[in-house]
C-alpha positions as CSV (number, residue, x, y, z in Angstrom):
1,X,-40.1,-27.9,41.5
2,X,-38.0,-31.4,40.7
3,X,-35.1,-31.2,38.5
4,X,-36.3,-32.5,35.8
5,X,-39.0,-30.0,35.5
6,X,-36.6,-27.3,35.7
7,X,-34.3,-28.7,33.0
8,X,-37.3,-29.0,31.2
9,X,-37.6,-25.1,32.0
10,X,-34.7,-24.1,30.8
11,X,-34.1,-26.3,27.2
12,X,-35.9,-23.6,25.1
13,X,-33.8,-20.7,26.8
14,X,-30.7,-22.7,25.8
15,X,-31.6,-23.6,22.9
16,X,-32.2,-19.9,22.1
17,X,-28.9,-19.4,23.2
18,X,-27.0,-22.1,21.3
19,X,-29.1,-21.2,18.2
20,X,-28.1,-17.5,18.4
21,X,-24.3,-18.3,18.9
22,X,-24.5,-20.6,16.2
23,X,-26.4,-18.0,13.9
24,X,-23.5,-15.5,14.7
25,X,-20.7,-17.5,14.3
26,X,-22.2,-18.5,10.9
27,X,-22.2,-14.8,9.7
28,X,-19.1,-14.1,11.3
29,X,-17.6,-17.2,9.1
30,X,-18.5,-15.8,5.7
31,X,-17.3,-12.2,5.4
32,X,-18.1,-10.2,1.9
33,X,-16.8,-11.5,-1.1
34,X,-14.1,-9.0,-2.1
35,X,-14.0,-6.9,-5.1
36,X,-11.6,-7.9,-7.7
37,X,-8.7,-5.7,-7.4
38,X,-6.9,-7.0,-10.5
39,X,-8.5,-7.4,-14.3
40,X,-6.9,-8.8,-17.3
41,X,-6.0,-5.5,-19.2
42,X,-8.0,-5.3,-22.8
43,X,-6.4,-2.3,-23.2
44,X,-5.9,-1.3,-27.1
45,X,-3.0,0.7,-25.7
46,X,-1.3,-2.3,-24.1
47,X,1.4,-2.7,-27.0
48,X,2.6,1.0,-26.7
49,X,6.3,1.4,-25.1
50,X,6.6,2.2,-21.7
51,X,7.3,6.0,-21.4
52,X,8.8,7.8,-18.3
53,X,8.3,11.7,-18.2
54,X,12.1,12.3,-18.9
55,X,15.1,10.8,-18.4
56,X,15.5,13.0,-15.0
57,X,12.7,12.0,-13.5
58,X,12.4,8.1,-14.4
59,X,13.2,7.1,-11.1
60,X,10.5,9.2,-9.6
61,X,8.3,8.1,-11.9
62,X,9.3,4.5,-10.9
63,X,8.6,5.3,-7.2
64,X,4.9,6.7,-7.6
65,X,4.4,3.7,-10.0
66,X,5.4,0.6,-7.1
67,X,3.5,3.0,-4.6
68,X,0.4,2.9,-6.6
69,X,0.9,-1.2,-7.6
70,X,1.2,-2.0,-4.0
71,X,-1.6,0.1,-2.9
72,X,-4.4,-2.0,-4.9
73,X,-6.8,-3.7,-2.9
74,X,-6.8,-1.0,0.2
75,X,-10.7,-0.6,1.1
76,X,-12.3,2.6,-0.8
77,X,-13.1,5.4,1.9
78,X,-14.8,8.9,1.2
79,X,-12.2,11.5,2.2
80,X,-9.6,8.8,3.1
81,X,-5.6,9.3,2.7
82,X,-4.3,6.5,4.2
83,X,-3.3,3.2,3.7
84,X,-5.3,2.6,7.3
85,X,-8.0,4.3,6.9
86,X,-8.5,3.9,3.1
87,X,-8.5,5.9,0.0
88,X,-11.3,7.8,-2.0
89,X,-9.3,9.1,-5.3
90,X,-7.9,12.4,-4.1
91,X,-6.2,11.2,-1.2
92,X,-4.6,8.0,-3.3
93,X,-3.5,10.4,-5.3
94,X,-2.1,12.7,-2.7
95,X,-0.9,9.9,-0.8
96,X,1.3,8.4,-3.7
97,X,2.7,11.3,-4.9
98,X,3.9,13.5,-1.4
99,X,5.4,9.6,-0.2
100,X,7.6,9.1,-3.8
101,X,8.1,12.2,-5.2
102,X,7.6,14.9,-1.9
103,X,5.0,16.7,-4.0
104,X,1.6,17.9,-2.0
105,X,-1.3,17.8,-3.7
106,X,-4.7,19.1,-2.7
107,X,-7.2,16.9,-1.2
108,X,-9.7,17.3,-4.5
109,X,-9.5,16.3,-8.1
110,X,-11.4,19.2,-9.4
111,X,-8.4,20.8,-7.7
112,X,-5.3,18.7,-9.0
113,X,-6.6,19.5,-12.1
114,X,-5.7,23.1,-11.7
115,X,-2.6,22.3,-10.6
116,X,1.0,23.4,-12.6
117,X,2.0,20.7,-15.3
118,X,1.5,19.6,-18.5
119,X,-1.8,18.9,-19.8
120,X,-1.5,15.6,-22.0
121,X,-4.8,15.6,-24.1
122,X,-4.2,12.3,-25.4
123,X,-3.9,8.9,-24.1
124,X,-1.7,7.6,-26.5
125,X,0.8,10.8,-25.3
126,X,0.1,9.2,-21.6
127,X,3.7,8.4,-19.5
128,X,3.7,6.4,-16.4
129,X,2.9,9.1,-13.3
130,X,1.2,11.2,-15.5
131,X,-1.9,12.4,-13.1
132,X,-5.3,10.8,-15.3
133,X,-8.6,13.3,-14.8
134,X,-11.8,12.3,-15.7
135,X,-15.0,14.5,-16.3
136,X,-18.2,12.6,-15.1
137,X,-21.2,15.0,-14.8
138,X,-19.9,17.9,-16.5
139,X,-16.6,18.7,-13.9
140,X,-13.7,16.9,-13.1
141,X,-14.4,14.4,-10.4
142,X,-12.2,11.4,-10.4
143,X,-8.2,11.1,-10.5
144,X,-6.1,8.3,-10.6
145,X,-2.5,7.5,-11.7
146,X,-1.5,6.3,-15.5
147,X,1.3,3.7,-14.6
148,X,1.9,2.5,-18.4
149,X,0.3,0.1,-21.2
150,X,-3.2,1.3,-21.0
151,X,-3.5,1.1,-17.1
152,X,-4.1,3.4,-14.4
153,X,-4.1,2.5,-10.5
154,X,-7.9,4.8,-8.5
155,X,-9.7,4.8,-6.1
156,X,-13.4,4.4,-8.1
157,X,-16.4,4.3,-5.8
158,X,-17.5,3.4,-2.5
159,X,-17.8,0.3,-0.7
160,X,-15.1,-1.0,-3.3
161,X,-11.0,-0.8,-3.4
162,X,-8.3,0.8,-5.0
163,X,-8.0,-1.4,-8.3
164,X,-6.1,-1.4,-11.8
165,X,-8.4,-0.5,-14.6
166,X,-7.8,-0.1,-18.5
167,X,-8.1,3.7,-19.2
168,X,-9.4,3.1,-22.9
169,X,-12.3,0.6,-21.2
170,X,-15.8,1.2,-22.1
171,X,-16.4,3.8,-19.1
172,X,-13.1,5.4,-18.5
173,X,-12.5,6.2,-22.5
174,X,-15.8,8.6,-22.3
175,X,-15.2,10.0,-19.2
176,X,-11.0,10.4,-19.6
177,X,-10.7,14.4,-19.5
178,X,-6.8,15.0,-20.2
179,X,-3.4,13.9,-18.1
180,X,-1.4,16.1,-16.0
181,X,2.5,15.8,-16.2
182,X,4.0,16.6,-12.9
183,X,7.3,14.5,-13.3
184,X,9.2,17.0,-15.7
């Protein structure tokens, strides 16, 4: 066989090659647009004061709130606890509270919500740490962290991140279930 028949030969199998690596280089270029983490708050509870639980425990309160700001955006992750590995609602909530306040919670919001504290039944009565239940489906199933002016920091579903939400939003008003003070 000359060389130029076995160039010939062997254009298609390169070309199948540089086509390929071109292909993947091309879907390696454009990863998933990512969730927004942060929304403008619409919150009807925006103009409230701040509250802290007490006057004793404002500077916890001010340590589970930074934890909670500067964990929006970490990747959602069913039974996750860690910044690395990613949340699912629980374990944020877990996660924030044993790191600023040394307080272990279980690894289930149907769970938190048994735990000792005060029960806040209304949103406007909200203070920044309180613990934020939510009943979807007839049980409590989602937690997340109230951290003042109609926000609260969660983990919401998969494939997404943790993000900032407006408790008194369209979804979360008829799902919120009651608070939990733990910070007293």
């Amino acid at each position: 066989m000359t060389a130029a028949a076995r160039l010939r030969a062997r254009t298609p199998v390169r070309l199948v090659a540089i086509a390929a690596t071109l292909l993947l280089a091309a879907c390696a270029s454009h990863p998933r647009r990512p969730e927004p983490t942060f929304r403008e708050s619409h919150s009807s509870l925006a103009n409230l004061p701040a509250r802290a639980p007490s006057a004793a425990s404002a500077a916890t309160a001010n340590d589970v709130l930074f934890r909670a700001i500067a964990l929006v955006g970490t990747p959602y992750h069913w039974g996750g606890n860690t910044p690395e590995g990613g949340f699912d609602c629980s374990g944020l909530v877990d996660y924030i509270y044993r790191q600023a306040a040394d307080i272990l919670l279980p690894h289930a919001s149907r769970e938190m919500a048994r735990v000792d504290g005060r029960k806040v039944k209304r949103m406007t009565d909200l203070a920044s740490g309180d613990l934020v239940f939510f009943d979807i489906g007839g049980a409590i199933s989602h937690v997340g962290v109230y951290v003042g002016k109609g926000r609260f920091v969660h983990a919401p579903n998969s494939g997404g991140t943790v993000r900032m939400d407006d408790i008194d939003g369209p979804y979360w008003r008829d799902h919120f279930a009651f608070g939990k003070r733990l910070l007293d």
